[in-house]
The first five atom37 places (N, CA, C, CB, O) and aatype in JSON, in Angstrom:
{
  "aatype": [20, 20, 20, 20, 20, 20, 20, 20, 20, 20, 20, 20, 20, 20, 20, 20, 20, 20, 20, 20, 20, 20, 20, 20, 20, 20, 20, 20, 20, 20, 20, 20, 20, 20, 20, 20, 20, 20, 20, 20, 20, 20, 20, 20, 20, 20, 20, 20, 20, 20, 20, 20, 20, 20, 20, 20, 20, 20, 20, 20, 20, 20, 20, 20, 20, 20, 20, 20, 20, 20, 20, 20, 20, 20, 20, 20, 20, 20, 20, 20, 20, 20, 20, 20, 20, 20, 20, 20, 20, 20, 20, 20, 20, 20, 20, 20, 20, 20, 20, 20, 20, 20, 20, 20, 20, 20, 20, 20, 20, 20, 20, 20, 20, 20, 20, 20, 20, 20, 20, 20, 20, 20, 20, 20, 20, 20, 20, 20, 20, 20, 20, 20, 20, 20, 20, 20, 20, 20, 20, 20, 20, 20],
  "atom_mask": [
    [1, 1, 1, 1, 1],
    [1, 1, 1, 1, 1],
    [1, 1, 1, 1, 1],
    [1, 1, 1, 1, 1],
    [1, 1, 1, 1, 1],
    [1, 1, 1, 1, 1],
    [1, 1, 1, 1, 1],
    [1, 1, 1, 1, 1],
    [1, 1, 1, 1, 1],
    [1, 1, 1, 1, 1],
    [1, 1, 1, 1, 1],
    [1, 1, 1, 1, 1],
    [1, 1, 1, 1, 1],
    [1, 1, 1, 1, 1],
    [1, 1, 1, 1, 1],
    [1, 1, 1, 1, 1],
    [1, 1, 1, 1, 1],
    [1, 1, 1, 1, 1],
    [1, 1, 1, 1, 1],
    [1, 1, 1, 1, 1],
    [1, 1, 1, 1, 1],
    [1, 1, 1, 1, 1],
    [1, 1, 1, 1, 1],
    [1, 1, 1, 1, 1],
    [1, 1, 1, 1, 1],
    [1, 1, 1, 1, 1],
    [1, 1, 1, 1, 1],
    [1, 1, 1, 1, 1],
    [1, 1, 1, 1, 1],
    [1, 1, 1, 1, 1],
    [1, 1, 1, 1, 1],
    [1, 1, 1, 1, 1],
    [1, 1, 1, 1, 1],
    [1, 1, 1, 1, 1],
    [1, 1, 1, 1, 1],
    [1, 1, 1, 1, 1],
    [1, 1, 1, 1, 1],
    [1, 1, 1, 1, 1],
    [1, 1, 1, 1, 1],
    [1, 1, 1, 1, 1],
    [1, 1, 1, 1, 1],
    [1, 1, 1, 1, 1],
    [1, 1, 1, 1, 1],
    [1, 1, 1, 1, 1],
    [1, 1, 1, 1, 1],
    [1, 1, 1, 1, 1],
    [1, 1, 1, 1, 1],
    [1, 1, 1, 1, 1],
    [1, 1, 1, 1, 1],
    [1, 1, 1, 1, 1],
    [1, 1, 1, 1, 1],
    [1, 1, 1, 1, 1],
    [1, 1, 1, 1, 1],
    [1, 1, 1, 1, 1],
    [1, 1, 1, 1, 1],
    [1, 1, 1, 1, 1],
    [1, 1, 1, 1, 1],
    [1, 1, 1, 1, 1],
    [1, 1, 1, 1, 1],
    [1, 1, 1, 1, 1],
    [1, 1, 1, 1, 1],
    [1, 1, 1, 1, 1],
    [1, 1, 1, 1, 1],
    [1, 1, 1, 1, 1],
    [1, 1, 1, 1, 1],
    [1, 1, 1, 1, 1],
    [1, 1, 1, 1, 1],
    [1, 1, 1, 1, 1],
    [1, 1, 1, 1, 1],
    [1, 1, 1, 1, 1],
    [1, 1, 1, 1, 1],
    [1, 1, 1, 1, 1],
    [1, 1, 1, 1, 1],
    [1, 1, 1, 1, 1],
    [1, 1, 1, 1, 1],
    [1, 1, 1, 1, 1],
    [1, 1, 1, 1, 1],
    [1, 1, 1, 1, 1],
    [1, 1, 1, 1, 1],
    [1, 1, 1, 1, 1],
    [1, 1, 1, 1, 1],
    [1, 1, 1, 1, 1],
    [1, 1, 1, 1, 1],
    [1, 1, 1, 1, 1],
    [1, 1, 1, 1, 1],
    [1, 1, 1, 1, 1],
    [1, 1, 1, 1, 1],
    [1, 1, 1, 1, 1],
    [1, 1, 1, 1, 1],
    [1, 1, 1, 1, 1],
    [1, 1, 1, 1, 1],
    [1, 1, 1, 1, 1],
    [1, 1, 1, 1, 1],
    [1, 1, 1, 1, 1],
    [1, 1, 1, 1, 1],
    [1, 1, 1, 1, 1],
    [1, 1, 1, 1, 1],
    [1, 1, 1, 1, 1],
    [1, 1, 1, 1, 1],
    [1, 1, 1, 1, 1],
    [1, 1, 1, 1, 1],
    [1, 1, 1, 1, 1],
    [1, 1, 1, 1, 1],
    [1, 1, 1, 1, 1],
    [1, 1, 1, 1, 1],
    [1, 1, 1, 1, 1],
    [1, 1, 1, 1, 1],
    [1, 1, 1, 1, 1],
    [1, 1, 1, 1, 1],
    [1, 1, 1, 1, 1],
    [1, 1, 1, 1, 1],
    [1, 1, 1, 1, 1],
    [1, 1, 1, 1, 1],
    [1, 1, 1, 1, 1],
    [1, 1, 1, 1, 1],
    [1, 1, 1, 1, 1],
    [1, 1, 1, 1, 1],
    [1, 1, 1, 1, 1],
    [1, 1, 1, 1, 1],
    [1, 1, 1, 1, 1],
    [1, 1, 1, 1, 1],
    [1, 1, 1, 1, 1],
    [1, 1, 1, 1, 1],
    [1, 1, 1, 1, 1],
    [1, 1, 1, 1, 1],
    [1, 1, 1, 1, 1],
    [1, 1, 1, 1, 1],
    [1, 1, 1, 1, 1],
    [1, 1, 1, 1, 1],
    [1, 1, 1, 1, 1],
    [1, 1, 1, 1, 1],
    [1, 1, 1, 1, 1],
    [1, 1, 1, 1, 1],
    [1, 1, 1, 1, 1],
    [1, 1, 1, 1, 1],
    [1, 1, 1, 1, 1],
    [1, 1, 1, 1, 1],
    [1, 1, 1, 1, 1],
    [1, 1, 1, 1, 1],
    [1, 1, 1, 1, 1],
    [1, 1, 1, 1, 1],
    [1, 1, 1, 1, 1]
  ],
  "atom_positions": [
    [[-24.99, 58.86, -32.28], [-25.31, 57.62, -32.96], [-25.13, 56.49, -31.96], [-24.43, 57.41, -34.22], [-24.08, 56.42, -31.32]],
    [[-26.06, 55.63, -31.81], [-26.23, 54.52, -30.94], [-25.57, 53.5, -31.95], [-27.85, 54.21, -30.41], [-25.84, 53.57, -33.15]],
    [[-24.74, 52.59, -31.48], [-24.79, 51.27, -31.95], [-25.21, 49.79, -31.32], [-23.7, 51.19, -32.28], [-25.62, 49.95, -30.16]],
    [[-25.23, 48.56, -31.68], [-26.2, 48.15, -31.47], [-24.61, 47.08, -30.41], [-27.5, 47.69, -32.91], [-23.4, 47.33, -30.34]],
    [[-25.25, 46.19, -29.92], [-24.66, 45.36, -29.17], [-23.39, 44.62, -29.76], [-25.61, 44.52, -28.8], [-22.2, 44.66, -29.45]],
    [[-24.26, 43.82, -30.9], [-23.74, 42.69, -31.8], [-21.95, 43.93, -32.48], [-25.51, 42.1, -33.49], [-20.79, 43.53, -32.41]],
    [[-22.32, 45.04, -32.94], [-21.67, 45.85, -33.86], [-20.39, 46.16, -32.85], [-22.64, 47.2, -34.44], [-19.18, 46.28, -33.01]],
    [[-21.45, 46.26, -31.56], [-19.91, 46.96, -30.78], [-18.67, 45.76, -30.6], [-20.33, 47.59, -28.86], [-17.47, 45.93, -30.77]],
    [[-19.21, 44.82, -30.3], [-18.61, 43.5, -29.49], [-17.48, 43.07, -30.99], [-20.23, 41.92, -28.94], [-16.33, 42.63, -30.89]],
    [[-18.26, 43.35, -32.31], [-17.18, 43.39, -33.24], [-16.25, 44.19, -33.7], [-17.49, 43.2, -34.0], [-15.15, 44.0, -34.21]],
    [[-17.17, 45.53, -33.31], [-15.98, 46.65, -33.58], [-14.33, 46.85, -32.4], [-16.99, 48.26, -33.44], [-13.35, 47.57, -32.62]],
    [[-14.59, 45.92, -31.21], [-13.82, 45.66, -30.16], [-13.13, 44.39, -30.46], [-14.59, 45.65, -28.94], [-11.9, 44.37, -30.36]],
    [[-13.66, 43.49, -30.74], [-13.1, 42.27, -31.16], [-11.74, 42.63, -32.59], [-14.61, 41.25, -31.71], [-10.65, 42.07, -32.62]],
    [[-12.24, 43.68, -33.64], [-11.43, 43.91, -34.16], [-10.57, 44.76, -33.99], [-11.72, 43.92, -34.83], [-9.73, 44.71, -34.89]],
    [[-10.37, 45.6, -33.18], [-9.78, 46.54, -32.67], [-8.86, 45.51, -31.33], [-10.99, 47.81, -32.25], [-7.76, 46.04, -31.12]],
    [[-8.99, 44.79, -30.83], [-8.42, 43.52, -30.18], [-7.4, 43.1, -31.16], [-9.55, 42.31, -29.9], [-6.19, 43.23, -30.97]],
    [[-8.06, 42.49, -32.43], [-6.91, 41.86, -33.47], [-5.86, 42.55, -33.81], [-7.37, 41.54, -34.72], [-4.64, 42.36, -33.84]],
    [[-6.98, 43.83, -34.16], [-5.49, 44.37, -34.89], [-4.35, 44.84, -34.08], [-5.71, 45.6, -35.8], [-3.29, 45.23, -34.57]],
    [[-4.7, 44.77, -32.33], [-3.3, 45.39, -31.53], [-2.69, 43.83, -31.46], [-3.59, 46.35, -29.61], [-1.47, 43.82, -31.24]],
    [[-3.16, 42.8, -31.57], [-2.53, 41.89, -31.76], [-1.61, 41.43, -32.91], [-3.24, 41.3, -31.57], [-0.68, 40.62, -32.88]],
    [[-2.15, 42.22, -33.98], [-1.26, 41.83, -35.29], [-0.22, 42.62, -35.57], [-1.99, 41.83, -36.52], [0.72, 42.34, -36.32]],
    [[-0.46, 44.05, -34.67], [0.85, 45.01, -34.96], [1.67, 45.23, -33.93], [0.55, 46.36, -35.39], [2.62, 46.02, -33.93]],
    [[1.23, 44.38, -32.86], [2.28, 44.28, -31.66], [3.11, 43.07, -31.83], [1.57, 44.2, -30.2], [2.66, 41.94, -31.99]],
    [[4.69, 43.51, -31.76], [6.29, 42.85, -31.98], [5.57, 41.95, -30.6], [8.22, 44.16, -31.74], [5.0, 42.17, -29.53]],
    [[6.03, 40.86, -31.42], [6.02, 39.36, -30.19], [7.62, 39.56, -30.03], [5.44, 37.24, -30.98], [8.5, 40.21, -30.6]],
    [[7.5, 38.62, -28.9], [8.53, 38.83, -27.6], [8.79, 37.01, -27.61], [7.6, 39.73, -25.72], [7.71, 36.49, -27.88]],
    [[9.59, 36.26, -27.47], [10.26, 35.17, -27.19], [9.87, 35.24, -25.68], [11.83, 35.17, -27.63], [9.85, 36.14, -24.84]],
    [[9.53, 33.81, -25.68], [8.51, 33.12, -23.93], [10.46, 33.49, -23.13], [7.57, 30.09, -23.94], [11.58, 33.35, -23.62]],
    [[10.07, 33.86, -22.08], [11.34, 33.63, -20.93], [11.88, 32.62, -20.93], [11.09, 33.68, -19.61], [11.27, 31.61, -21.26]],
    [[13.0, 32.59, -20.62], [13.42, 30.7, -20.5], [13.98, 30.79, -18.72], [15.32, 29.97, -22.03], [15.03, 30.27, -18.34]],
    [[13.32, 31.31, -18.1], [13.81, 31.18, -16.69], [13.66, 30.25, -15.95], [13.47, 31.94, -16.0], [12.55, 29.75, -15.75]],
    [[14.62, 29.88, -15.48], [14.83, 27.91, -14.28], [13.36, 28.28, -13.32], [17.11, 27.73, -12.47], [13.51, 29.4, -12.82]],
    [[12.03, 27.69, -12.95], [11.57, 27.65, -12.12], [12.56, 27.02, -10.94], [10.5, 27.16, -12.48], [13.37, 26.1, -11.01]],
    [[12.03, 28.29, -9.34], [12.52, 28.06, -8.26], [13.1, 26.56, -7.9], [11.6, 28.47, -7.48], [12.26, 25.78, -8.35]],
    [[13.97, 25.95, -7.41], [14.42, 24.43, -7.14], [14.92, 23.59, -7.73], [13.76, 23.79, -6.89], [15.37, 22.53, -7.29]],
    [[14.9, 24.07, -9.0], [15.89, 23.22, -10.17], [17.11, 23.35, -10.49], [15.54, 23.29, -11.33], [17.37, 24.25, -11.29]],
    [[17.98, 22.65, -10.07], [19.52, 23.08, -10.26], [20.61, 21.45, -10.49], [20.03, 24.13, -8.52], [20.46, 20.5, -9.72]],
    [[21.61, 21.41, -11.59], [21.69, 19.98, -11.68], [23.6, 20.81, -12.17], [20.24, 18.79, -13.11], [24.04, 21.92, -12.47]],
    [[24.16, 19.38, -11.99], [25.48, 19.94, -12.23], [25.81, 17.75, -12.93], [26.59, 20.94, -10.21], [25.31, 16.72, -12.5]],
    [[26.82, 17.98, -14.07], [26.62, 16.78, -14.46], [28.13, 16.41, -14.79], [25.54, 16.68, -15.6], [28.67, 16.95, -15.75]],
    [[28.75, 15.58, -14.09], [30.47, 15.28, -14.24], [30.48, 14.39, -15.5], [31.31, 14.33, -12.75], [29.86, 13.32, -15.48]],
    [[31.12, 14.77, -16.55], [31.35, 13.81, -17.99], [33.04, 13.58, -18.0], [30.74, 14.81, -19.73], [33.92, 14.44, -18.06]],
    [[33.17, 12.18, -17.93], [34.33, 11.2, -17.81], [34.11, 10.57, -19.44], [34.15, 9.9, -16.32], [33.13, 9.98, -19.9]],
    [[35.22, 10.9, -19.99], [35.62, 10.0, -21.31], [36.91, 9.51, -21.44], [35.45, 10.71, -22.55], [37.77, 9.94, -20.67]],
    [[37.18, 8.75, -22.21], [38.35, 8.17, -22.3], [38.32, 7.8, -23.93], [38.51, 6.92, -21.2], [37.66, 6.82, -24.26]],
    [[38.89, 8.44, -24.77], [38.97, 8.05, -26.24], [40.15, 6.72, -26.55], [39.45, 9.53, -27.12], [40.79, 6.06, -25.72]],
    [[40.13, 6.64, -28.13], [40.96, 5.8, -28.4], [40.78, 6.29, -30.29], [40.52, 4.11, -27.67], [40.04, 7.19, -30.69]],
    [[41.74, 5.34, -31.25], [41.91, 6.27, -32.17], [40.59, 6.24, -32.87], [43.12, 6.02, -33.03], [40.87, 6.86, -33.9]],
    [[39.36, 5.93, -32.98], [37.86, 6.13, -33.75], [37.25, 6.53, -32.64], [37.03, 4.77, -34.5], [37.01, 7.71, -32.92]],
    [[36.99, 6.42, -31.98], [35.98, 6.79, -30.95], [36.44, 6.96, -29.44], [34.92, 5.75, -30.98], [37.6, 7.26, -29.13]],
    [[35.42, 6.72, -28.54], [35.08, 7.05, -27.27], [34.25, 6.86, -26.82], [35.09, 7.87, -26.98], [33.23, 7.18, -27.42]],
    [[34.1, 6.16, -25.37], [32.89, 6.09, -24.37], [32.93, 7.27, -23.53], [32.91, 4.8, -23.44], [33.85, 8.04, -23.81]],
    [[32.32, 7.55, -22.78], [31.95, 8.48, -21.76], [30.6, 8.04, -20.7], [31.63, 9.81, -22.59], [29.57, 7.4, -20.92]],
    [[31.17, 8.75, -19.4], [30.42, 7.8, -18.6], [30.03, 9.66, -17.92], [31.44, 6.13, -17.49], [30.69, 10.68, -17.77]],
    [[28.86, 9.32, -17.73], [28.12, 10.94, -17.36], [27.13, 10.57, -15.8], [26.67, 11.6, -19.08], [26.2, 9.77, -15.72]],
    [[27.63, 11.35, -14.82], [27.28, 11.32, -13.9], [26.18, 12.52, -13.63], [28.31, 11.17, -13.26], [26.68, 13.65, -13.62]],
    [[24.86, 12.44, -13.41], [24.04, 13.67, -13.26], [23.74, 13.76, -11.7], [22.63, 13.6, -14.19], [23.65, 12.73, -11.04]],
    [[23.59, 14.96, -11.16], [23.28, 15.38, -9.62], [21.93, 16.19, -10.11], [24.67, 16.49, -8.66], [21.72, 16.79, -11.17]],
    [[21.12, 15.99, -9.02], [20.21, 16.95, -8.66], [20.58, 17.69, -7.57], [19.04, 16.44, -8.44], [20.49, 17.2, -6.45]],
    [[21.05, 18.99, -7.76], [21.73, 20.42, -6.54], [20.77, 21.12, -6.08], [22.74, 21.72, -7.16], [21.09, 22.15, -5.5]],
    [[19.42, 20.81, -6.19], [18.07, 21.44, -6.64], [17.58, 20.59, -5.09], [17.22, 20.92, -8.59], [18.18, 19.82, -4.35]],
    [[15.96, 21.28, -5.08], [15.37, 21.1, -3.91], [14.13, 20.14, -4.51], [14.99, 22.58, -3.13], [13.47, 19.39, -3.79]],
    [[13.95, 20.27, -5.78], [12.74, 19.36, -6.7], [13.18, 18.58, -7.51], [11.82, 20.06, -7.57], [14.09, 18.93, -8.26]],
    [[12.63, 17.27, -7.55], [13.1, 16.38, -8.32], [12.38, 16.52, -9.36], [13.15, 15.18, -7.87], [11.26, 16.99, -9.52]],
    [[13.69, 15.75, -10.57], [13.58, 16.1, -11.94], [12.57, 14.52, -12.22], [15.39, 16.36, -12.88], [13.26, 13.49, -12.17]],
    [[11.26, 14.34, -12.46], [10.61, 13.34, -12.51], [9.66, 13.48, -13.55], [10.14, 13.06, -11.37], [8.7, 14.2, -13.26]],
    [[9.66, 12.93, -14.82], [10.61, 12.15, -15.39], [11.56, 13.13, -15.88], [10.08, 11.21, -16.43], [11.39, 14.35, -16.02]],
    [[13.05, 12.07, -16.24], [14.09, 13.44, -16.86], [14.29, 12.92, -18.07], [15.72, 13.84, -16.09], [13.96, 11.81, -18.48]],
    [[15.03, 14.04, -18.77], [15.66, 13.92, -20.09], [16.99, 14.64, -19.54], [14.78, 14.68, -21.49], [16.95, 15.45, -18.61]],
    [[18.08, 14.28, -20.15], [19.18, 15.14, -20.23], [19.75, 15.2, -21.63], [20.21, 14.73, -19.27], [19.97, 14.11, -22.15]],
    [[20.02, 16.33, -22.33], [20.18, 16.9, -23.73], [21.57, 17.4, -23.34], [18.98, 18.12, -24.32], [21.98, 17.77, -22.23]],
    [[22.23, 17.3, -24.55], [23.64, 17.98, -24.76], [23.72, 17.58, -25.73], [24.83, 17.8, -24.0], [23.02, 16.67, -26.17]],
    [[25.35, 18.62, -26.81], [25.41, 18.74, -28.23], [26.42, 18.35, -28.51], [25.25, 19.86, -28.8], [27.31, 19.14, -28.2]],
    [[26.83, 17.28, -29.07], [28.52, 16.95, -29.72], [28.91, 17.98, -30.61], [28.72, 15.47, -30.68], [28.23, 18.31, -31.58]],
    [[30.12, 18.54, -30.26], [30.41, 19.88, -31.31], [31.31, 19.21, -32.76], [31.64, 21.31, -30.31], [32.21, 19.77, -33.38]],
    [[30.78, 18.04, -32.97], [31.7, 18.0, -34.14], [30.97, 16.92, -35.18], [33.32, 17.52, -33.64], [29.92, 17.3, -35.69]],
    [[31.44, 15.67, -35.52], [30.68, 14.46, -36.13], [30.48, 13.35, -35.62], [31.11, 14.08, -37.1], [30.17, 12.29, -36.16]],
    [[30.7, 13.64, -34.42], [30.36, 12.26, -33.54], [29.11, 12.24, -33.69], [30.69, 12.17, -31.96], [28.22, 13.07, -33.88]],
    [[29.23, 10.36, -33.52], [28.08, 9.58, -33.67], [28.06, 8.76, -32.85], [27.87, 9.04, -34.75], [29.03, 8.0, -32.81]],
    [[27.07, 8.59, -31.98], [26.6, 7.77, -30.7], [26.26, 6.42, -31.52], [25.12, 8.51, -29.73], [25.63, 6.32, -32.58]],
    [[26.96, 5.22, -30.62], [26.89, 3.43, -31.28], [26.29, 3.38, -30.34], [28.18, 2.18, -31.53], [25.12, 3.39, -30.75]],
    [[26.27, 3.31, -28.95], [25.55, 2.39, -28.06], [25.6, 3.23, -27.27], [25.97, 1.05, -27.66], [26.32, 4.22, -27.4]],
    [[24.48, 2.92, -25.77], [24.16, 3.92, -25.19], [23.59, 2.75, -23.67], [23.01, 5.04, -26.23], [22.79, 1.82, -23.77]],
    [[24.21, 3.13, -22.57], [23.87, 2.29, -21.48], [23.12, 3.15, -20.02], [25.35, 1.54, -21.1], [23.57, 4.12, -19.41]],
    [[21.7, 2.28, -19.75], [21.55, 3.32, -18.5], [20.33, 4.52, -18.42], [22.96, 4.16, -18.47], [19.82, 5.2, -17.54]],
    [[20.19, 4.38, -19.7], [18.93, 5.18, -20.3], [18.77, 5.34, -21.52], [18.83, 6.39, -19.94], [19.77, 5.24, -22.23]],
    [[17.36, 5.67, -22.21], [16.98, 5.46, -23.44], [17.3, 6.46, -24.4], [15.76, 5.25, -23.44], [16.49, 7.33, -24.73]],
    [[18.76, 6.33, -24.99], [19.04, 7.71, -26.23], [18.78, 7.6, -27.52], [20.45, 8.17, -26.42], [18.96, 6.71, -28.35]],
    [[18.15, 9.11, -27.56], [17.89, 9.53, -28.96], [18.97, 10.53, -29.87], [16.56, 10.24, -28.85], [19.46, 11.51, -29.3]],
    [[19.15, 10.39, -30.59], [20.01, 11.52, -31.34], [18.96, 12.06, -32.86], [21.85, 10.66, -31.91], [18.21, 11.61, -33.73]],
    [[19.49, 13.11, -32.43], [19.28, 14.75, -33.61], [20.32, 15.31, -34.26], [18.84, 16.19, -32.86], [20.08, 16.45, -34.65]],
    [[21.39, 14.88, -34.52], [22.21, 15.46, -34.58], [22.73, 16.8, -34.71], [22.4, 15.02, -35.01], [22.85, 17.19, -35.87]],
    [[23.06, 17.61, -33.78], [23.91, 17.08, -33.25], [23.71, 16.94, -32.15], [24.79, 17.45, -33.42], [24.76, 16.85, -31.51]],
    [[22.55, 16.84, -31.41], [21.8, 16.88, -30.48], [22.02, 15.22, -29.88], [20.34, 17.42, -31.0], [22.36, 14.44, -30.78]],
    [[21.9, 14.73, -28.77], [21.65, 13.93, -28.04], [20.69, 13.81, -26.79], [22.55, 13.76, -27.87], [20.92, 14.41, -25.74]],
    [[19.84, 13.18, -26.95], [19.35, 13.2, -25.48], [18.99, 11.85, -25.18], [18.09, 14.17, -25.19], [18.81, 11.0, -26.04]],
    [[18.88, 11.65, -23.84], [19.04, 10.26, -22.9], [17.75, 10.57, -22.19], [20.57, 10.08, -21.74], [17.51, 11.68, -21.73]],
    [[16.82, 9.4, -22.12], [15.51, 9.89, -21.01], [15.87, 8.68, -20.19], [13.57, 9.96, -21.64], [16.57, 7.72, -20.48]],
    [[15.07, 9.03, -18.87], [15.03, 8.37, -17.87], [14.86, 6.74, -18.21], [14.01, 8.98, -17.1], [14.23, 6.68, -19.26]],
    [[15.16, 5.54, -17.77], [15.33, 3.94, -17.85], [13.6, 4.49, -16.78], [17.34, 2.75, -16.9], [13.29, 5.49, -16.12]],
    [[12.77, 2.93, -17.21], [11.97, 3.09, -16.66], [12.08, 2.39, -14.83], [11.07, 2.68, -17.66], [11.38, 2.65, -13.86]],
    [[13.2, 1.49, -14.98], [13.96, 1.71, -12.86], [14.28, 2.64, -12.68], [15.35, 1.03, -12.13], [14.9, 2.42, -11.63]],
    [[14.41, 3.85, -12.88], [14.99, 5.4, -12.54], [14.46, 6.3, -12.89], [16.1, 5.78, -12.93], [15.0, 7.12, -13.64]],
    [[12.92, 6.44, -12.33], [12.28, 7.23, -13.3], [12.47, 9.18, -12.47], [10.33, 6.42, -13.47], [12.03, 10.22, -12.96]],
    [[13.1, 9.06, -11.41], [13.33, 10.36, -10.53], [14.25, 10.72, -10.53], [13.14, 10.42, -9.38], [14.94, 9.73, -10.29]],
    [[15.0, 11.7, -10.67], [16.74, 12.27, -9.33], [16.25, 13.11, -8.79], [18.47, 13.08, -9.89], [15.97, 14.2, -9.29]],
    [[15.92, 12.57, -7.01], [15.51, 13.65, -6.31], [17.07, 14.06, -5.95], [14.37, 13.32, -5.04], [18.23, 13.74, -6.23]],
    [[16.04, 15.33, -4.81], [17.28, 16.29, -4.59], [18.18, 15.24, -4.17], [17.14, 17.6, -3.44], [17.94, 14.04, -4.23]],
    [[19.28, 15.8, -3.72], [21.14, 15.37, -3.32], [21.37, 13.86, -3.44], [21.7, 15.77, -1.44], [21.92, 13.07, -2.67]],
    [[20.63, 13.64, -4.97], [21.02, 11.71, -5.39], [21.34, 12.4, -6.74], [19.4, 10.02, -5.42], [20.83, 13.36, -7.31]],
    [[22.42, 11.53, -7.06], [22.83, 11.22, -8.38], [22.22, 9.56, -9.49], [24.47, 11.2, -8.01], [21.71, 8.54, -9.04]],
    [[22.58, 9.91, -11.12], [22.26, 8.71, -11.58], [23.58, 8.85, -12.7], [20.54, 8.51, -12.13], [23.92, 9.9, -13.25]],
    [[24.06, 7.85, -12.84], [24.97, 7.3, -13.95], [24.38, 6.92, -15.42], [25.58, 6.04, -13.38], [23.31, 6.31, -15.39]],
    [[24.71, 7.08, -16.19], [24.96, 6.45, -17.05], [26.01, 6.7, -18.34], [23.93, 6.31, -17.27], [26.76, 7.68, -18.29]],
    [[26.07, 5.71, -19.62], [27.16, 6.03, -20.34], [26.48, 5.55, -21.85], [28.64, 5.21, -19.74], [25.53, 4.82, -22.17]],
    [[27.38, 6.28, -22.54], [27.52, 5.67, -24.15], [29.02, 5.43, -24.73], [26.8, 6.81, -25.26], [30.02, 5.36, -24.02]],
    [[29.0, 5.3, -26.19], [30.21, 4.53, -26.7], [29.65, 5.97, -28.17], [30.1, 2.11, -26.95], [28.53, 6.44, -28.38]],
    [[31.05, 6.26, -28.89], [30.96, 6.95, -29.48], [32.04, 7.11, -30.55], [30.69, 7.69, -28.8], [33.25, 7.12, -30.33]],
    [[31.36, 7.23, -31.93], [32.38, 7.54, -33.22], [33.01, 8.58, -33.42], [31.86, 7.52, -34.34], [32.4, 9.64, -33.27]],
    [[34.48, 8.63, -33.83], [34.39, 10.48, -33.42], [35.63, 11.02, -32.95], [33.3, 10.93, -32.09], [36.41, 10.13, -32.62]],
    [[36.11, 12.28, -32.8], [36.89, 12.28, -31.72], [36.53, 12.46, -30.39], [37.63, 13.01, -31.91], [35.3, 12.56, -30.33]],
    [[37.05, 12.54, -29.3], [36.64, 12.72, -28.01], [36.58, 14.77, -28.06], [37.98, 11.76, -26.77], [37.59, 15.46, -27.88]],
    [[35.53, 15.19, -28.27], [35.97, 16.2, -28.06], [34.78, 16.19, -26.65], [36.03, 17.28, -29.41], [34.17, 15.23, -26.18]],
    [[34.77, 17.78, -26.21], [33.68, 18.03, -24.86], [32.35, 18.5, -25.55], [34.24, 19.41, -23.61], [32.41, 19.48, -26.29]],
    [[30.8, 17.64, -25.3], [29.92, 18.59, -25.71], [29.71, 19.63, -25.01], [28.9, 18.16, -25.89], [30.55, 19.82, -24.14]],
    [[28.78, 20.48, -25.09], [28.2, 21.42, -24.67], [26.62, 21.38, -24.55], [28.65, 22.33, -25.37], [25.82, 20.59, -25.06]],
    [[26.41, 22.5, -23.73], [24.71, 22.05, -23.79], [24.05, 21.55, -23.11], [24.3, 21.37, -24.53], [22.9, 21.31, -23.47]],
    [[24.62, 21.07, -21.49], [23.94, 20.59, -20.98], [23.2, 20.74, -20.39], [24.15, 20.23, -20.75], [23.53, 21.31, -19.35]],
    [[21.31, 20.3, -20.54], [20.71, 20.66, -19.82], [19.66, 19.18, -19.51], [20.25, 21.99, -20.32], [19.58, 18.16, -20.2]],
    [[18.91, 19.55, -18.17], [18.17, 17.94, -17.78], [16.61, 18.66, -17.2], [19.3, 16.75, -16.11], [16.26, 19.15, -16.13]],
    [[15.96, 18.42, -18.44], [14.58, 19.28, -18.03], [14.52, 20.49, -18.57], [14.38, 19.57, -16.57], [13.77, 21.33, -18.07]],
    [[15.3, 20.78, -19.7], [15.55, 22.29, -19.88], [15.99, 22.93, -19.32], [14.89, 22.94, -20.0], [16.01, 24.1, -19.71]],
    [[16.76, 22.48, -17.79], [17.3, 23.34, -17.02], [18.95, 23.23, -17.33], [16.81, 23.06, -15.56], [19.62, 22.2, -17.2]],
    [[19.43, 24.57, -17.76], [20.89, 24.28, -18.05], [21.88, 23.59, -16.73], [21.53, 25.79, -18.5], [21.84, 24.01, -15.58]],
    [[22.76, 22.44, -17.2], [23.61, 21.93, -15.77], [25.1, 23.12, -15.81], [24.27, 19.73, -15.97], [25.4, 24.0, -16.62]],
    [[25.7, 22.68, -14.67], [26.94, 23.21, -14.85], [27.7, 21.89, -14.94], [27.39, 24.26, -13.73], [27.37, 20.85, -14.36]],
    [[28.67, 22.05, -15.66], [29.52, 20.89, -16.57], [31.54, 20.61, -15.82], [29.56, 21.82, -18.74], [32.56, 21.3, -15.92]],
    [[31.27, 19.45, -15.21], [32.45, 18.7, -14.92], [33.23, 18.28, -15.89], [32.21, 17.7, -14.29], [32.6, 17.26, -16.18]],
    [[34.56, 18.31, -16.96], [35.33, 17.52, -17.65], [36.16, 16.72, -17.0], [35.93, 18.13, -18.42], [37.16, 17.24, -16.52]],
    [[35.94, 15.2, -16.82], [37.19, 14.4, -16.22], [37.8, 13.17, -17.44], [36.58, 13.51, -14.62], [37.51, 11.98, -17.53]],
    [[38.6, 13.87, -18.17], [39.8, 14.72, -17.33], [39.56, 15.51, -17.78], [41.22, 14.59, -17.29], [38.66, 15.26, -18.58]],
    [[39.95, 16.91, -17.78], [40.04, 18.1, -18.41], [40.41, 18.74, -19.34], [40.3, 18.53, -18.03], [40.18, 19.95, -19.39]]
  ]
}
């Protein structure tokens, strides 16, 4: 039995779908592309409602992070009042800070500062990452 062009291209097209519909999806990789590497020192100093913290980010990396975001998670009910140095958003419990539009880079082996003011206790977030790339995390003090 011959079939015709049109018949095959559908009988393949569906035979396409259906290994698509019964094949287990897989979660995308989350692997650091080559050159990205950031390490970020967080300095707070509480008092009895709240706390500022002043967050120092490095680029340890060979590519600059242009434009950045840096994300991290308050592990408790803190609530961010003010925020200096870059533009923050909160999710709670999510935070993230994007680049000030004077600082729109951290190339490699430069750092950038900035800080917020916070409701709460002082505890340490977690989570830090700048670009999706996880940092490794400084507590001062400890």
């Amino acid at each position: 039995m011959r079939l015709s062009r049109a018949s095959s291209r559908v009988g393949i097209t569906g035979i396409l779908l259906a290994a698509l519909l019964t094949t287990p999806t897989q979660a995308a990789r989350a692997d650091v592309p080559a050159g990205y590497a950031c390490t970020v020192t967080y300095t707070s100093v509480g008092w009895a409602t709240g706390f500022y913290a002043i967050l120092n980010i490095a680029n340890t990396g060979t590519r600059p992070f242009s434009p950045w975001i840096l994300q991290f998670i308050f592990p408790g009910d803190q609530t961010l009042t003010a925020g200096w140095s870059g533009t923050f958003t909160v999710t709670p419990p999510s935070v993230q800070a994007a680049n000030p539009t004077w600082w729109p880079s951290i190339d490699p082996g430069t750092s950038y500062q900035l800080g917020f003011n916070a409701n709460g206790t002082d505890e340490h977030p977690s989570g830090f990452t700048l670009n999706g790339v996880p940092c490794s995390v400084t507590f001062d003090p400890a």
